[in-house]
LUMPA-248110 format. One record per residue: residue in three letters; y, z, x of N, C-alpha, C in turn. Coordinates in steps of 0.1 Angstrom, whole numbers, plus 5000, padded with zeros to 4 digits. Example, Ala and Ser with C-alpha at 12.3 -4.5 7.8 and 13.67 -1.06 7.14 Angstrom:
ALA494350785132495550785123496750785132/SER497850715128498950715137500050795129/
This chain:
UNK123655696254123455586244124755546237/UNK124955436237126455396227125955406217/UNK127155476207127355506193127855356193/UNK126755336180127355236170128455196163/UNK129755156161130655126151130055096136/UNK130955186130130955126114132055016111/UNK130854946105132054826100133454906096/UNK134454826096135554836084135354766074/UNK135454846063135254896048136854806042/UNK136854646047137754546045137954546026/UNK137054596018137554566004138154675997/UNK137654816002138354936001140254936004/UNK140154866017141254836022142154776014/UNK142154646012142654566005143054615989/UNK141854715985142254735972143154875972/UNK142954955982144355075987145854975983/UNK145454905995146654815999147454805983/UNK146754705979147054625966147454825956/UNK146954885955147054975946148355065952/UNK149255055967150155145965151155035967/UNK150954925965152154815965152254815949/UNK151354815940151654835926152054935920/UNK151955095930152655195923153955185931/UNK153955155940155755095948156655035941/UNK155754925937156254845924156854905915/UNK156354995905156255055896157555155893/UNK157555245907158055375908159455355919/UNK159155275927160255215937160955125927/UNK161055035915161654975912162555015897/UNK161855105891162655135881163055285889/UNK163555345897164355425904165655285908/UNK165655205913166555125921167455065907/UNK166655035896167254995880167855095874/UNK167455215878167755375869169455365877/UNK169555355889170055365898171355285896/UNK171555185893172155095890172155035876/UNK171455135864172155145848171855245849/UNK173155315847173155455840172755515827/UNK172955365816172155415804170655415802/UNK170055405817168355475814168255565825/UNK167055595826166455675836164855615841/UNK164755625853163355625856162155595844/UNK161955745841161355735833161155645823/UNK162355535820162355455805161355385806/UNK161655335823161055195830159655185834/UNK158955325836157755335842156655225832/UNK156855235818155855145809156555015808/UNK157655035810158054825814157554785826/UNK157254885834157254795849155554815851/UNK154854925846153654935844152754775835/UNK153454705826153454595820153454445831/UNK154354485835154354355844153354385857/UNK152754495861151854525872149954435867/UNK150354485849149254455845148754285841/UNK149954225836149754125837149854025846/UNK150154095860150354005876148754035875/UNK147854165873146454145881145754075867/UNK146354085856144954035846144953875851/UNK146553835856146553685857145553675872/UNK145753715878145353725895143653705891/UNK143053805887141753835882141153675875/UNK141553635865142053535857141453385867/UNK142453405875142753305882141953245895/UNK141353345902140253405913139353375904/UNK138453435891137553395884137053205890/UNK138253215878138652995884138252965897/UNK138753005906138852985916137153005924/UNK136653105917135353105923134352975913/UNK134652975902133652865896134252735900/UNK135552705904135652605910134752565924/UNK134452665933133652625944132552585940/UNK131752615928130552575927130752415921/UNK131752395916131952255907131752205923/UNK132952205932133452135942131852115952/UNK130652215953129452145959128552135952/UNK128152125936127552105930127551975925/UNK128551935919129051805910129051685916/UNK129551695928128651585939127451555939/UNK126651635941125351585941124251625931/UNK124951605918124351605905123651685900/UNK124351825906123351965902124452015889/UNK123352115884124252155869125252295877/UNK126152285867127052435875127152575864/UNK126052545852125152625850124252745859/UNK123952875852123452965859124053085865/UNK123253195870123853305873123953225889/UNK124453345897124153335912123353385916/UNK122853335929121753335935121453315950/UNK120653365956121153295973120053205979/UNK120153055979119152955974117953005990/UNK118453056001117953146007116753156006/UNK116553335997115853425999115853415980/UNK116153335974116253345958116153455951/UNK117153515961117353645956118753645943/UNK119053685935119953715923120953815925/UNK122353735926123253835935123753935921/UNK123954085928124454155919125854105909/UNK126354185905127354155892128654175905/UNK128554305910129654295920129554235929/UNK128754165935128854065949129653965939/UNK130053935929130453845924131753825922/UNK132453935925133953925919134853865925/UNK135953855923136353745935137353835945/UNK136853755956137253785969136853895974/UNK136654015965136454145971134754155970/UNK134254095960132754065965132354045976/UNK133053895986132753845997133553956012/UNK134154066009134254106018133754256017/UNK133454306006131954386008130754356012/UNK130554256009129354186014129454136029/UNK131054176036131454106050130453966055/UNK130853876041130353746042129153746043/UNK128053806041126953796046125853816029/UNK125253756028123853746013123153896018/UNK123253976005122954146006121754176011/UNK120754056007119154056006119153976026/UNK119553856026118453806039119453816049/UNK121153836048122253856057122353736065/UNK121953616058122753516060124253496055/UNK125253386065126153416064126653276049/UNK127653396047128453326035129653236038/UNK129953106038131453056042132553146040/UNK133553166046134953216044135653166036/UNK135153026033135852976025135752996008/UNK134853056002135153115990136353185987/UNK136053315995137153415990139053345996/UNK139053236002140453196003140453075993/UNK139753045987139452945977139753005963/UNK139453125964139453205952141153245952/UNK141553305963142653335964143653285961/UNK143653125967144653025968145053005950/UNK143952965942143752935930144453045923/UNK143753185923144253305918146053325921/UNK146653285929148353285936148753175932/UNK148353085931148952955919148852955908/UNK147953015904147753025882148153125885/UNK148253235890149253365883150753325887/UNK151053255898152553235902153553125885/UNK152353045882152352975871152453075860/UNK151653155850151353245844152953345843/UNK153153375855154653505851155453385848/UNK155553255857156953205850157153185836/UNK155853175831155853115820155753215810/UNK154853295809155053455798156753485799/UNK157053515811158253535817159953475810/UNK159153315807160153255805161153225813/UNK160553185828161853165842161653035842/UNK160852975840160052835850160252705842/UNK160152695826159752545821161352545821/UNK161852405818163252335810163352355795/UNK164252355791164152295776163752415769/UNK163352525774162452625769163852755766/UNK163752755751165052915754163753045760/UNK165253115762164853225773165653325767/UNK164953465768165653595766166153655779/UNK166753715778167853775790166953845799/UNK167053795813166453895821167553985832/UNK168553975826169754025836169254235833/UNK168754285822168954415821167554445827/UNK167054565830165854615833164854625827/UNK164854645817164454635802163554525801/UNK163654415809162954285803161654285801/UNK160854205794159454185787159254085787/UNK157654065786157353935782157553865771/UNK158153765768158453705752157053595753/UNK156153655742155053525743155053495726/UNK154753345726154653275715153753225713/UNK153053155706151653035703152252935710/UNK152852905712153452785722153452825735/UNK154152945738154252975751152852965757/UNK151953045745150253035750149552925752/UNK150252795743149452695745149952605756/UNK151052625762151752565774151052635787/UNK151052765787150352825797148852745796/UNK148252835786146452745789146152585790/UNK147352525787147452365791147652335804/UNK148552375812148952405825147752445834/UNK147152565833146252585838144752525835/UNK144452455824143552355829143552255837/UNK144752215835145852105850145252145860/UNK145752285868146052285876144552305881/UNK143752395873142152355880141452235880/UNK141852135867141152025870141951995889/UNK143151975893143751965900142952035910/UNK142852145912142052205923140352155925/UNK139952125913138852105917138251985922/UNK139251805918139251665925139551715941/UNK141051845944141551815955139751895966/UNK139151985965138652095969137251965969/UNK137151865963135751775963135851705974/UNK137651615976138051555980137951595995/UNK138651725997138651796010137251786022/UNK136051766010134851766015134351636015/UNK135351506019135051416020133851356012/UNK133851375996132951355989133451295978/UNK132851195970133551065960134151155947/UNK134751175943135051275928133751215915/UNK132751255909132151255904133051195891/UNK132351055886132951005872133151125861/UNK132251215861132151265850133151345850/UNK133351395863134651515862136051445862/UNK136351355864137551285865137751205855/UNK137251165843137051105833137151265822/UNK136651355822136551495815138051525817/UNK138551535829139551575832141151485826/UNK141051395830142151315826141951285807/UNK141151275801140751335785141051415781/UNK140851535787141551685782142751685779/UNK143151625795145151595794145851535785/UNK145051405783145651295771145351415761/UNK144051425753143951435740145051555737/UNK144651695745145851785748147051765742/UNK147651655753149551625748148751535737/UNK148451445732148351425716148451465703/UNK147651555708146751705695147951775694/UNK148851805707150051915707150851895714/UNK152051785709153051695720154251815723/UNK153951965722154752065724154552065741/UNK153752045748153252075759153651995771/UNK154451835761155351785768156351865777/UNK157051935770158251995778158951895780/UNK159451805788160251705793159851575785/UNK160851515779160951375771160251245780/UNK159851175773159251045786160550945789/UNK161650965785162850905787163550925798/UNK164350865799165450875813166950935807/UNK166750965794168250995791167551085777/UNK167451205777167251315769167451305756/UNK166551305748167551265732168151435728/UNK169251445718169651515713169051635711/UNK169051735711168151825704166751875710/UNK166651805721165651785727164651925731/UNK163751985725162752085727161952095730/UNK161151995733159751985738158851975727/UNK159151935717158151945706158151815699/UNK158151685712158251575701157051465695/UNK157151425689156351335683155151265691/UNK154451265683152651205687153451045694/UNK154251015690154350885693155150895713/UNK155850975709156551025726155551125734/UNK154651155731153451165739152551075744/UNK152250965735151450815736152350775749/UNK153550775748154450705755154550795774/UNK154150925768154250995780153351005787/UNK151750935782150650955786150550775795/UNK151150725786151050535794152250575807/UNK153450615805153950595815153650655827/UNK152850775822152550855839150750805843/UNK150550725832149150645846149850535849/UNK150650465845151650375850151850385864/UNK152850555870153350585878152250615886/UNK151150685883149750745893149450625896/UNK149050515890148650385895149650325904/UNK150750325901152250255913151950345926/UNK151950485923152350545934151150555946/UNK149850565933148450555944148250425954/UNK148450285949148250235956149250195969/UNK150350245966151550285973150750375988/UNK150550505981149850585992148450515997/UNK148450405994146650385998147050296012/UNK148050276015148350176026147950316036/UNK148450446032148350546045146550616046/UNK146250656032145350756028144050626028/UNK143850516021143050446019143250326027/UNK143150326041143750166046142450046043/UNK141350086042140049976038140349966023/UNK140750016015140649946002141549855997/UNK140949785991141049665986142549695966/UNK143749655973144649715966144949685951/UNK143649545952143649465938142749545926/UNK142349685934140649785925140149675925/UNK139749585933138349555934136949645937/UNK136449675925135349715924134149735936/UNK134449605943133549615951134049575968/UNK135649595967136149645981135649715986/UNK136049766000135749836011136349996007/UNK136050076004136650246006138150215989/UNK137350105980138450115972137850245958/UNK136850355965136550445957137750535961/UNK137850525973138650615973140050615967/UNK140150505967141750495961142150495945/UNK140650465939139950535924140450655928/UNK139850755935139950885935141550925932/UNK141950865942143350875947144450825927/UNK143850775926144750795913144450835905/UNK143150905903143051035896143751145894/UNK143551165908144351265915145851315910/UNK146051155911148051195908148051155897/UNK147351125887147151135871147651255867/UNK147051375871147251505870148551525867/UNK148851545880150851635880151451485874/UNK150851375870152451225867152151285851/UNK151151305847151051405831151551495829/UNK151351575839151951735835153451685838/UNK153951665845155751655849156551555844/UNK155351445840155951325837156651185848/UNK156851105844156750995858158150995866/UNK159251105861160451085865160351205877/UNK159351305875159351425886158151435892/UNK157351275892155651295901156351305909/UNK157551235914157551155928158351315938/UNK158451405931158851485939157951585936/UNK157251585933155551665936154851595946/UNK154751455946154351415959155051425971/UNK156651435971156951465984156251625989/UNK156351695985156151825986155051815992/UNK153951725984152151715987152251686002/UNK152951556003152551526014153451606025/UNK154751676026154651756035153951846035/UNK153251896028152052006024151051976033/UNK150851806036149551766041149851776057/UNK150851766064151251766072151251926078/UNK151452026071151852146078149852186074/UNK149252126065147952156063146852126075/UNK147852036083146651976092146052076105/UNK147152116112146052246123145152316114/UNK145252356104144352446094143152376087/UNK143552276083142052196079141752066083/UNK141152046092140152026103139251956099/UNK138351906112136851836102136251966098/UNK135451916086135351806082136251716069/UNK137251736071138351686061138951586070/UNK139451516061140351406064141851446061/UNK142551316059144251356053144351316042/UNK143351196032143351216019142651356017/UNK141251406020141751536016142151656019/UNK142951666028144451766030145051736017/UNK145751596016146451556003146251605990/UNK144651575988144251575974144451765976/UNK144551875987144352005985145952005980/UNK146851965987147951965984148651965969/UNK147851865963148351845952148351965937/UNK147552025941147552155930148452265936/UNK148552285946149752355956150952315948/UNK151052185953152852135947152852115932/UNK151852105928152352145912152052245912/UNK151552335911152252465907153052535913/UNK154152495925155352525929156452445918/UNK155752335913156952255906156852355891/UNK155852405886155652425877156552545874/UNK156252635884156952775886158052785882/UNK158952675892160352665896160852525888/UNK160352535878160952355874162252365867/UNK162452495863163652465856164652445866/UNK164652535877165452515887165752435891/UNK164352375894164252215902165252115893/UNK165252135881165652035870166952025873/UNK167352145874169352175878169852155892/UNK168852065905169252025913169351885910/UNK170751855915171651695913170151565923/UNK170051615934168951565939167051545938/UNK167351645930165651595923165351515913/UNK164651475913164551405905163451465887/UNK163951425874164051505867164451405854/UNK164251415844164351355834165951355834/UNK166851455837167851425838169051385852/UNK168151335856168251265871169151135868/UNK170151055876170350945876169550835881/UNK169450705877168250635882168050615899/UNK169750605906169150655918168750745923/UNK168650875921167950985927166550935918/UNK166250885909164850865910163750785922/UNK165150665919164650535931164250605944/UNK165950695950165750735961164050785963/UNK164150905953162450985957161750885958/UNK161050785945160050695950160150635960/UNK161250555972161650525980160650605992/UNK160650745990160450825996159050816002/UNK158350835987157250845987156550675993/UNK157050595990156850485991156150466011/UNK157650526018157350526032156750656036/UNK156150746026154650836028154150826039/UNK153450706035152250646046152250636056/UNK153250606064153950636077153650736084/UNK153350876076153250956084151351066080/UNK151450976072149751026060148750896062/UNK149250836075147950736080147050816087/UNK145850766073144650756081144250696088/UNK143350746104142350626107141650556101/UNK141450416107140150386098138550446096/UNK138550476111137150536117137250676103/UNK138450726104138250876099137850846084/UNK137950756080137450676061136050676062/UNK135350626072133950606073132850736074/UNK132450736065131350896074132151016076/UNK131351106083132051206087131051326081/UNK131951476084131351546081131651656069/UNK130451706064130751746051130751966052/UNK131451976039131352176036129852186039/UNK129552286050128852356050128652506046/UNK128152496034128452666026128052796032/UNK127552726041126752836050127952926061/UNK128952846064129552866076129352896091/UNK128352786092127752766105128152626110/UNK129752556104129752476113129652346108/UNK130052216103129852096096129052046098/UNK128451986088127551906088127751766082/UNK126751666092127251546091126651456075/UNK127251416066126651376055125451276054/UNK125751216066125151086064123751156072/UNK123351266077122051276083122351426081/UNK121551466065121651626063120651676072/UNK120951806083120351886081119351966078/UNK118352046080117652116077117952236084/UNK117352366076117752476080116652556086/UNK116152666092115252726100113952726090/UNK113952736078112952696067112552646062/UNK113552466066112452396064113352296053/UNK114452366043115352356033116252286037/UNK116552166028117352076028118952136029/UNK119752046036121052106036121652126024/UNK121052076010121952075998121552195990/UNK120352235999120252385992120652516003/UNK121652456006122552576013123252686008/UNK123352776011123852936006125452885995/UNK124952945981126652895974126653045971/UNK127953045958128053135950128553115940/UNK128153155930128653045916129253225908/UNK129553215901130053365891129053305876/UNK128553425868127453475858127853375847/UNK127353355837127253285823127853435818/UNK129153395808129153455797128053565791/
């Protein structure tokens, strides 16, 4: 008789993994600092570097959280369900434990499968969770950190010694940022599923942003100007926020319908209301609402180059039922929070474009982006219909003629996972 295999115990794994890369971290790196300053030892470093272990997972944790309530926004919000509630498996309405819930290591204890009826769970949660969790924490160290914004003083990180320097500012630039970048993940992650962005969340979202830099024009970071005023800290006036909030729907509006010649070729460029696929190109400047706010209108245009090569190396990997507007729209929370990371850096390249950019290297980028489309044309056919997330991971399903499942159950009550109420 063949003996059975035992699964592999994939979350055990993962959390070994993760637990001797953090004492490597720990013990492998203040040895290599001990090593190269003589006025400490080992020892000094173990609770400095034990600090930075903790705040990489509390952000990670943090971030995954996001990342899992974002999936429920992204198939809920669509079709007008509340994103209220514990989880549940619409299944067998069974009530998932507290630990099937955590992110990512839930779904691979569970080896994708609902505990109660062992129907299957998409894969795409726990890389959902992931992706989100590695951009808000990659965001998060720069910023506790003090490596990433412009304009921002910095304490020395040349000695071993270093720490996090946090401020009420620093805090309110991080938690500003990161509402960005989920509102950002959650238009791109709707979008990906070929589905309209819901008024309510894109209207909520672009609100937050405005009232945000109004309430607290510190979160500017970068001037709305082309030539830096004196003194310049990031903490200017309600009135250079007004100014930085007009100019970057200015630029999301220039640049969207710019990209709609590739991403949106049926709609109608005038927002005619009642053109052909001109929702989507509504969508589409939502979209780059986002990062033209957070960066401002002198450094969208190089968050969108990024996007769109993003969308391009994104394409063997996401497949139907996605399109290349939404490859793009996934893109876009990717490249801002690579810009976000690395902006100061970015700032100090002659070729980026950057508040303190010359006006050709801004033109050049727009230029750039301009001839996008070129290579981020959609079909027409591929605008029309198509197929939508099947949470189940059995496979797409076509929108326009949902499905039924072995019971009888509409495809909209397909297997999710949402994380607990407070």
């Amino acid at each position: 008789m063949t003996r059975r295999r035992r699964p592999i115990p994939w979350a055990l794994l993962l959390l070994a993994t993760i637990s001797l890369l953090c004492l490597a971290y720990i013990f492998g790196l203040a040895w290599l600092q001990a090593k190269h300053w003589p006025m400490v030892t080992p020892a000094d470093l173990y609770m400095t570097r034990l600090v930075d272990v903790t705040i990489f997972l509390w952000l990670f944790w943090v971030g995954s959280s996001i990342g899992s309530f974002l999936n429920v926004v992204a198939w809920r919000m669509p079709r007008g369900e509340s994103v209220n509630g514990r989880s549940y498996c619409p299944r067998c309405k069974h009530q998932l434990k507290a630990r099937d819930n955590f992110p990512v290591f839930g779904w691979l204890a569970l080896r994708g499968r609902c505990r109660t009826c062992r129907l299957p769970i998409s894969p795409r949660y726990p890389i959902v969770e992931a992706a989100v969790g590695i951009s808000l924490t990659l965001v998060g160290l720069a910023e506790i950190y003090r490596l990433g914004l412009p304009f921002q003083s910095s304490h020395g990180h040349g000695g071993p010694l270093w720490t996090p320097l946090v401020s009420t500012t620093t805090l309110a630039v991080l938690f500003y940022h990161t509402l960005a970048i989920s509102f950002s993940w959650a238009m791109g992650l709707i979008r990906m599923d070929r589905q309209q962005l819901p008024r309510k969340l894109a209207i909520t979202s672009l609100a937050v942003l405005t009232i945000g830099m109004l309430a607290y024009p510190a979160v500017m970071i970068v001037p709305w100007q082309t030539r830096v005023p004196e003194f310049w800290r990031g903490d200017g006036l309600r009135v250079d926020a007004l100014m930085r909030i007009l100019t970057a729907f200015a630029a999301a509006t220039f640049y969207a319908r710019a990209l709609g010649k590739g991403l949106c070729r049926d709609a109608d460029l005038k927002l005619d209301p009642l053109g052909q696929s001109t929702a989507r190109l509504f969508d589409l400047i939502a979209i780059l609402s986002v990062p033209a706010i957070i960066v401002g209108w002198q450094a969208v245009a190089g968050v969108l180059i990024v996007a769109s090569v993003l969308s391009i190396l994104l394409r063997p990997i996401l497949t139907l039922p996605t399109d290349m507007l939404g490859r793009f729209a996934v893109a876009i929370p990717i490249a801002l929070s690579l810009h976000l990371a690395f902006w100061r850096q970015l700032d100090g390249l002659w070729f980026w474009p950057s508040c303190d950019s010359s006006p050709g290297v801004i033109l050049v980028a727009g230029a750039i982006v301009l001839v996008s489309p070129v290579w981020l044309r959609e079909p027409v056919a591929n605008e029309r219909g198509g197929a939508v997330f099947n949470p189940d991971g059995e496979g797409e399903v076509d929108k326009r003629t949902p499905s039924s499942d072995p019971e009888g159950n509409s495809q909209n009550h397909s297997s999710e996972k949402t994380i607990p109420k407070n």
